[in-house]
N, C-alpha and C positions, 0 to 999 in steps of 0.2 A: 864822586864819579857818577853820569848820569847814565842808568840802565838804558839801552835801546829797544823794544818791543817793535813786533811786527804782527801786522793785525790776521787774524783766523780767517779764510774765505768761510762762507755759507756752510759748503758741499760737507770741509771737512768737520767745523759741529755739529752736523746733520750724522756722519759719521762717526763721530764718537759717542751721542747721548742716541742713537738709533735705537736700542732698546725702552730708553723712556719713551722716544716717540711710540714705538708700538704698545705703551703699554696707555698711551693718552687715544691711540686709535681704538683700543679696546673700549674705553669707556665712553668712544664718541658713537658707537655702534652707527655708522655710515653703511647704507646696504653699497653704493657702489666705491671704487677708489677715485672714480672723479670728483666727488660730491667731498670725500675726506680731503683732495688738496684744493678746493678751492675753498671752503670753510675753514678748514682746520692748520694744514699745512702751509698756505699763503701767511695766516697769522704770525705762526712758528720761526717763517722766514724773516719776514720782516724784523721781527725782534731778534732773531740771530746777526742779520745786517745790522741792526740799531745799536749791538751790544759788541758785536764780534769780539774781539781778546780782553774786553772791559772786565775787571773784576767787580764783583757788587759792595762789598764794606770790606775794608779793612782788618775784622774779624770774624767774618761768616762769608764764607763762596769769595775765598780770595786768592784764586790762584786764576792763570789766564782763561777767560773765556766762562768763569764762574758767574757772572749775572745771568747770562742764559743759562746754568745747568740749574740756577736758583728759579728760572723765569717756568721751564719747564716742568719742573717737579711742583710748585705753586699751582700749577695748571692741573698736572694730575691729581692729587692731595685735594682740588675744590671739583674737580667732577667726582671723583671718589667718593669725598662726602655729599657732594647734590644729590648722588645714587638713594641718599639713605633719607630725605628731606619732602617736604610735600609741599609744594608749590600753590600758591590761588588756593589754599584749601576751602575759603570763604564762596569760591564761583561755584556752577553746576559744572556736573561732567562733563557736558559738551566743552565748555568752556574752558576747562580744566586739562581736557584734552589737548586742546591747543595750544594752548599758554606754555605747558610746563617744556615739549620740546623748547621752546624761546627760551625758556631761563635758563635750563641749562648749559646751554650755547653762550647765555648773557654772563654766565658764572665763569664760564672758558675766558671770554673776552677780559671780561673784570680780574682774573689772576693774570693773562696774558699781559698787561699795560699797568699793574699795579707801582711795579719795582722797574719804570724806565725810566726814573729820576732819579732811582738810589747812588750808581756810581756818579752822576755829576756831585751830588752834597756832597758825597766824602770825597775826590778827587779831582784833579785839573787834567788832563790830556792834553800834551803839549807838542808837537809837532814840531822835529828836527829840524826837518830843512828849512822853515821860515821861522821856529819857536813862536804857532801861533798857535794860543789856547783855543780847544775845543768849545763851540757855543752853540748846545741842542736848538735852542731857537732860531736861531741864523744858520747852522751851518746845514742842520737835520740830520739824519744815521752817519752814527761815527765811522762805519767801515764804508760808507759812499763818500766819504769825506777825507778818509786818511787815504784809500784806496791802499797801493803796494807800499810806502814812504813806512819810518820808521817814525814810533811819537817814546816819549817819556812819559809816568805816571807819578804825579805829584798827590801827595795827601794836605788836606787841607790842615790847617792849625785846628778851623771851628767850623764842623760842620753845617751848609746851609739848614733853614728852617725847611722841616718839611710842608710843601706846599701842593695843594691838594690839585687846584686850578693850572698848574703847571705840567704837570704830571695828564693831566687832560687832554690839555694843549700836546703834548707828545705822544699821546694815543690816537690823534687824526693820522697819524705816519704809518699806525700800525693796522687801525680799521680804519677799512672805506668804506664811502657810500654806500658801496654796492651789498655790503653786507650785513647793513642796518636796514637794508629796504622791508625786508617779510619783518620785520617787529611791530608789534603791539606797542600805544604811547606809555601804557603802563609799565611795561618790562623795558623801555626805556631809559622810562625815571629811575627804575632800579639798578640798572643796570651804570647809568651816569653817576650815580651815587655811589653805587661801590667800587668804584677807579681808585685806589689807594685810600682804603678804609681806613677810620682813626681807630689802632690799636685799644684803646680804651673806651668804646662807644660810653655814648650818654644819653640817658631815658630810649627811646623806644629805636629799635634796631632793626632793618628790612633785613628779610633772612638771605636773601641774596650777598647783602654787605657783609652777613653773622659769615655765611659761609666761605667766603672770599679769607676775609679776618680770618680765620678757624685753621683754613687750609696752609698762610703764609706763616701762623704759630707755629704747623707740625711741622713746616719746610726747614722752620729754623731749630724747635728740637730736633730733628734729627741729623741736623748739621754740627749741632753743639754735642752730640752723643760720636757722630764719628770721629771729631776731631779730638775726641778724649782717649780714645781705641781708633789707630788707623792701622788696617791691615794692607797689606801687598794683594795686589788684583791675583786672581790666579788665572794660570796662562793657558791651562789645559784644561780639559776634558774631565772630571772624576767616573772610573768604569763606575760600572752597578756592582752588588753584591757578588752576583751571576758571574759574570766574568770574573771576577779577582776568582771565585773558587773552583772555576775551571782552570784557571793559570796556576793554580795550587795541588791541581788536583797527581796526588803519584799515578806514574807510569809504571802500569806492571808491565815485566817481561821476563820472558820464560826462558827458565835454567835448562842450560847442555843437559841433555840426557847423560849416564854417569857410566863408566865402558864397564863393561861385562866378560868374565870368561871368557862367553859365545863369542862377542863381538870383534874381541883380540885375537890375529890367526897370522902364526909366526912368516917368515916371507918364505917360500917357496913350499908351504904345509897347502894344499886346497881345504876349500870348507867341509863342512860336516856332510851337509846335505847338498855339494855338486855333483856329487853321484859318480865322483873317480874310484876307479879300483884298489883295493887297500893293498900295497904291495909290501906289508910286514914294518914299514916303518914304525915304531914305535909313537905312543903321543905324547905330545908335549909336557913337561911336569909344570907343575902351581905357578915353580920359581919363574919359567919362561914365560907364562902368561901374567904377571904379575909384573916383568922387565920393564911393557912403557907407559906405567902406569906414572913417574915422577915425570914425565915428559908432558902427559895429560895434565895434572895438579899444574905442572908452570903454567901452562898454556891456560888452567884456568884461573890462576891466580894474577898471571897478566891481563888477561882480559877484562877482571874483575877492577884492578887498578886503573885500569884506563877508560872504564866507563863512569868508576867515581871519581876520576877527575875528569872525566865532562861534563860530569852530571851536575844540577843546581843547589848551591847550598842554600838550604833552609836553618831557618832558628832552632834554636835548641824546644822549642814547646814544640813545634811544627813536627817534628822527626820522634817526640814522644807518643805523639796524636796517632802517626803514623805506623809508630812500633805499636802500639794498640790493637789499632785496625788487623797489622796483619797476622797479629796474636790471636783476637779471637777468629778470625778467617781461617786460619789454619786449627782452630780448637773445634768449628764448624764443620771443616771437612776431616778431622777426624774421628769424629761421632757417625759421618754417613758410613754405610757398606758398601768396600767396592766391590762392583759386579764385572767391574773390566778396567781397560786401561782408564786413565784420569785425563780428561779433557781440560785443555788450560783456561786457568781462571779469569771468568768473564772481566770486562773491564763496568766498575761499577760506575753508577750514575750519579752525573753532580750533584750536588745537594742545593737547594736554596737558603743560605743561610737566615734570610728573610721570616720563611714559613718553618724552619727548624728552631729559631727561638726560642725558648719553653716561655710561655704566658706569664706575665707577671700578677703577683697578689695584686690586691687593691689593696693590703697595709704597706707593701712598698712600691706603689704608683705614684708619679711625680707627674702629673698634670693629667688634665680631661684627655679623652681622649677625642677621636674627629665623631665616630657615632654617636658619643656623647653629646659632645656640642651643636651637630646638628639636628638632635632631637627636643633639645632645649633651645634653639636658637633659630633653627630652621634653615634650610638653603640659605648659601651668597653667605651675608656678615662676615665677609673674611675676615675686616677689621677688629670685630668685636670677641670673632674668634682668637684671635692673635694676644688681644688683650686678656684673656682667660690664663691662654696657655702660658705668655709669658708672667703675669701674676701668679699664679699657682706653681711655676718654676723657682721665683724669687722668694714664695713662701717659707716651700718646702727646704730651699736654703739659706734661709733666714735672714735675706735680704731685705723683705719687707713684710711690714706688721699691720696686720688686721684682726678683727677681736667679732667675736660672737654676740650676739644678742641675743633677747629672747625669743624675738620672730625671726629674723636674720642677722646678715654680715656684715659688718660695718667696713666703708672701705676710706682711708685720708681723702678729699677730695684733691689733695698738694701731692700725692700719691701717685693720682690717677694722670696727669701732667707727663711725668716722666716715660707713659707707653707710647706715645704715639699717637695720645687720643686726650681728647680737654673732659672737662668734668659734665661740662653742659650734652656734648655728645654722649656721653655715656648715660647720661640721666631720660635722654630722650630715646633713645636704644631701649634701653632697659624699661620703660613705660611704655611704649609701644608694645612689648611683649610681655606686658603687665609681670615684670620680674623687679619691678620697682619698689620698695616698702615706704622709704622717704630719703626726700635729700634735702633736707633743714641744718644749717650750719655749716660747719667743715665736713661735715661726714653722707657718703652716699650707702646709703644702709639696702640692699638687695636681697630676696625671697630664700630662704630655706637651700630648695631646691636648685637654687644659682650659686650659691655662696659654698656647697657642698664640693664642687666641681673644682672649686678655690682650695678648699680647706678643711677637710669632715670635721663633722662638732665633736669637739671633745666629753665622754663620757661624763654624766651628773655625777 
């Protein structure tokens, strides 16, 4: 039975991956929003048209409309790391100056147009109404081509070869003239070159290519990490701490005053002090003032019933917390001296659960903390910050193995893969902030004072 598909317009993958987009606007740092959609967002379109409901492989970003969620995250993942890279290091400043906007831009382009050949190798797009196969060459963007019609998606028995020059050829669709004009012939060549880099480079490697390659690795670990752990999107909102503990917070409310001899005054008796003439009636005895007093006790035992069943139930720890609270509150005020009547008890102030945490040791600390890291690390590196935290998380639970050295920490380089981040980025991270010792073999071996953040050294 053949599945029917119907292709995505533009608007609504713009509105589903809208958050990636703004997080690719971040690192385009555009001063105006004209300047981001004609550089950045014209790109983005094009390849959402190129690709619309197309999956990219068969096992990585295969659900409708996943070449573009793979096209985009490539995108951000290579300006990411461009962030962290030095462009022309060989030119002068002037020079340097100019150049490196261009590459990064060049680095956008080259993840944007990498992967618009992947879903033709693996798949045929076949079109219902005439069963004509899809052909990038001849036909051009798939969703100017299928338009509203409904197609089928065929896998191939054997994948095409990947083809470099081909993949080229379908990046004129996506850039135009008009926005290769401000380039440099040199950031060109680099930039031509790294249009669907070879996974395995060979001898010397333009770092524009390195980065491009680097960026589509992390796209796909971390595709092969959710698909091993898929969670349910959440649909709401989580409050802050602040709130949940004001929505916790008990409701005091103050008890009936409790009747009194004085206050009890039988029916047709006048009071003490309304200043009637005392014409020998006798006063009331105990027994009569004491008569509506089970009348009082219902009335307050009813009322007591029907406020806890309005009231909200809480857990059994919650109501303990609570029975606490008002134990020593009432141990409190019965230490002061009263000087007069008792003024009802203030209602007290929420607490932040946040700032009320008691500090933890550093023998049972489970990861650096952010002052930490960026004392050692310095502003930005969120990446590298990430890989700290999340290593030293794995340690600490015995997920992953690293060993001490004499000057430092030895870390698997097959290790360092599975974060989010290649072994090469980390080695250049870590030398740039001279917290590098060596990385000779399988092993990236890091400073003392880096490794500590990881793992404190264990006592001689």
């Amino acid at each position: 039975m053949t599945t029917a598909h119907l292709a995505i317009a533009v608007e609504d993958l713009f509105a589903t991956h809208q958050k990636r987009v703004e997080l690719v606007r971040q690192c385009a740092n555009e001063s105006t929003e004209t300047e981001f959609a004609r550089k950045w967002v014209s790109v983005l379109r094009r390849c959402a048209n190129w690709f619309s409901s197309m999956p990219l492989t068969p096992e990585l970003h295969c659900e409708p409309g996943g070449a573009f969620r793979a096209t985009i995250e490539s995108t951000f993942y290579a300006m990411r790391l461009a962030g962290g890279q030095k462009f022309a290091a060989d030119l002068t400043s002037d020079k340097r100056r100019r150049l490196e906007p261009q590459y990064n831009y060049a680095v956008f382009l080259a993840a944007a147009c990498s992967l618009l050949d992947e879903p033709f190798r693996h798949f045929e797009m076949v079109r219902l109404s005439d069963r004509t196969k899809w052909n990038p060459a001849a036909h051009g963007a798939f969703g100017t081509w299928i338009g509203t019609g409904q197609f089928a998606v065929e896998r191939r028995v054997t994948p095409l070869k990947n083809e470099r020059m081909r993949t080229a050829m379908f990046a004129q669709t996506v850039i135009t003239p008009e926005l290769l004009s401000g380039f440099d012939t040199t950031v060109l060549d680099d930039l031509f070159n790294a249009i669907n880099p070879e996974r395995s480079p060979q001898g010397f490697e333009p770092l524009v290519h390195k980065v491009v390659r680097q960026a589509m690795d992390v796209a796909v670990d971390f595709e092969r990490k959710a698909q091993r752990a898929v969670f349910a999107p959440v649909k709401y909102d989580v409050p802050s701490a602040v709130h949940v503990a004001l929505a916790l917070e008990p409701q005091f409310v103050a008890a009936p005053a409790p009747a009194t001899a004085d206050s009890v005054v039988p029916p047709g008796q006048p009071p003490a002090n309304s200043g009637a003439p005392n014409l020998g009636v006798a006063p009331a005895s105990v027994t009569n003032t004491a008569e509506p007093q089970p009348a009082v006790v219902g009335a307050t035992v009813a009322s007591q019933q029907q406020a806890s069943a309005s009231a909200p139930k809480f857990s059994q720890s919650l109501l303990d917390a609570l029975e606490r609270s008002e134990a020593q509150a009432a141990g409190a005020a019965a230490t002061e001296p009263s000087t007069g009547p008792s003024a009802p008890a203030s209602r007290p102030a929420p607490v932040d659960p946040a700032t009320a945490r008691p500090s933890r040791s550093n023998a049972n600390r489970v990861g650096p903390s952010d002052e930490e890291l960026t004392e050692l690390l310095g502003p930005g590196a969120a990446m590298l910050k990430e890989f700290f935290k999340a290593l030293a998380g794995d340690v600490a639970a015995g997920k992953a193995e690293v060993a001490w050295e004499e000057k430092g920490l030895a870390v698997k380089k097959r290790l360092v893969g599975g974060y989010g981040i290649t072994s090469d980025t980390l080695v250049e991270q870590l030398k740039k902030r001279s917290l590098l010792m060596r990385a000779h073999g399988n092993d990236i071996c890091m400073v003392e004072r880096a490794g500590r953040l990881i793992v404190e050294r264990p006592a001689a």
